[in-house]
N, C-alpha and C positions, 0 to 999 in steps of 0.2 A: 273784853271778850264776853260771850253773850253764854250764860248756861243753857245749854239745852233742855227744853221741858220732856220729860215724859210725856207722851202721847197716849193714852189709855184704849186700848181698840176694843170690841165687843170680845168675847169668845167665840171662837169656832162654835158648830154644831160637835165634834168630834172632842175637842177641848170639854163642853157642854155634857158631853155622856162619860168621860173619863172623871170630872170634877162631881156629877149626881151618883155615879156608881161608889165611887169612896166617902161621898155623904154618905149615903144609903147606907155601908159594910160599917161606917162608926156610928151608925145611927142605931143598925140591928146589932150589933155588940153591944151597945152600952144597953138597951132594949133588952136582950134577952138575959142578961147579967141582973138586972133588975127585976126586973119581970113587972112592972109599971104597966098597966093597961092600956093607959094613956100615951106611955112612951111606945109600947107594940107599936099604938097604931098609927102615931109618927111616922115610927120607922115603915110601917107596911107602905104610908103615902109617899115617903122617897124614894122606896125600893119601886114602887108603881113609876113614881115620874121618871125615876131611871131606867124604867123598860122601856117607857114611852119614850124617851129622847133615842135610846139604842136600837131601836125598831125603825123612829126613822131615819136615822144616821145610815141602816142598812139599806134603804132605798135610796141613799144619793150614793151609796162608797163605789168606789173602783177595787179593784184585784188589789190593787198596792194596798186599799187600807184592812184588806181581809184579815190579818196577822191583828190590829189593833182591837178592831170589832169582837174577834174570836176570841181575844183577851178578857175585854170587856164583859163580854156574854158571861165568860167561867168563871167570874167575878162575882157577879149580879147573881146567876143561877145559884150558887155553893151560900150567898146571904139569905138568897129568898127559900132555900130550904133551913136554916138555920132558921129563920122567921117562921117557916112552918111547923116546925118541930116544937119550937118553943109555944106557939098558940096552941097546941093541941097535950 
């Protein structure tokens, strides 16, 4: 009998925004806990690519992924003010 392989397949684009938005929120946690300059501005370029993948995740979604996205959004928005607070 033959084991089955794993199959590895890409990530969704939707996968893609939920996986960069919880980069992003461990990114600016440990970021603003430190207060690393260098770490900030890590974390500021996740929290960026995470908008950019959620921005255009909202140009393909349907009504059904509305609930996911609006997740994600209240996610991403409550770290990038966490990130702004702590810059300033």
């Amino acid at each position: 009998m033959k084991e089955a392989k794993a199959v590895s397949k890409p990530f969704n684009g939707f996968e893609q925004v939920s996986m960069k938005v919880e980069a992003a929120q461990q990114m600016i946690g440990s970021a603003t806990v430190t207060m690393d300059p260098e770490s900030l501005q890590r974390a500021a370029t996740a929290a960026a690519e995470a908008r950019a993948q959620l921005e255009q995740m909202k140009g393909v979604a349907t009504d059904l992924d509305a609930d996911f996205l609006q997740e994600q959004e209240a996610k991403l928005s409550s770290v990038e003010h966490q990130l702004i607070a702590a810059k300033h």
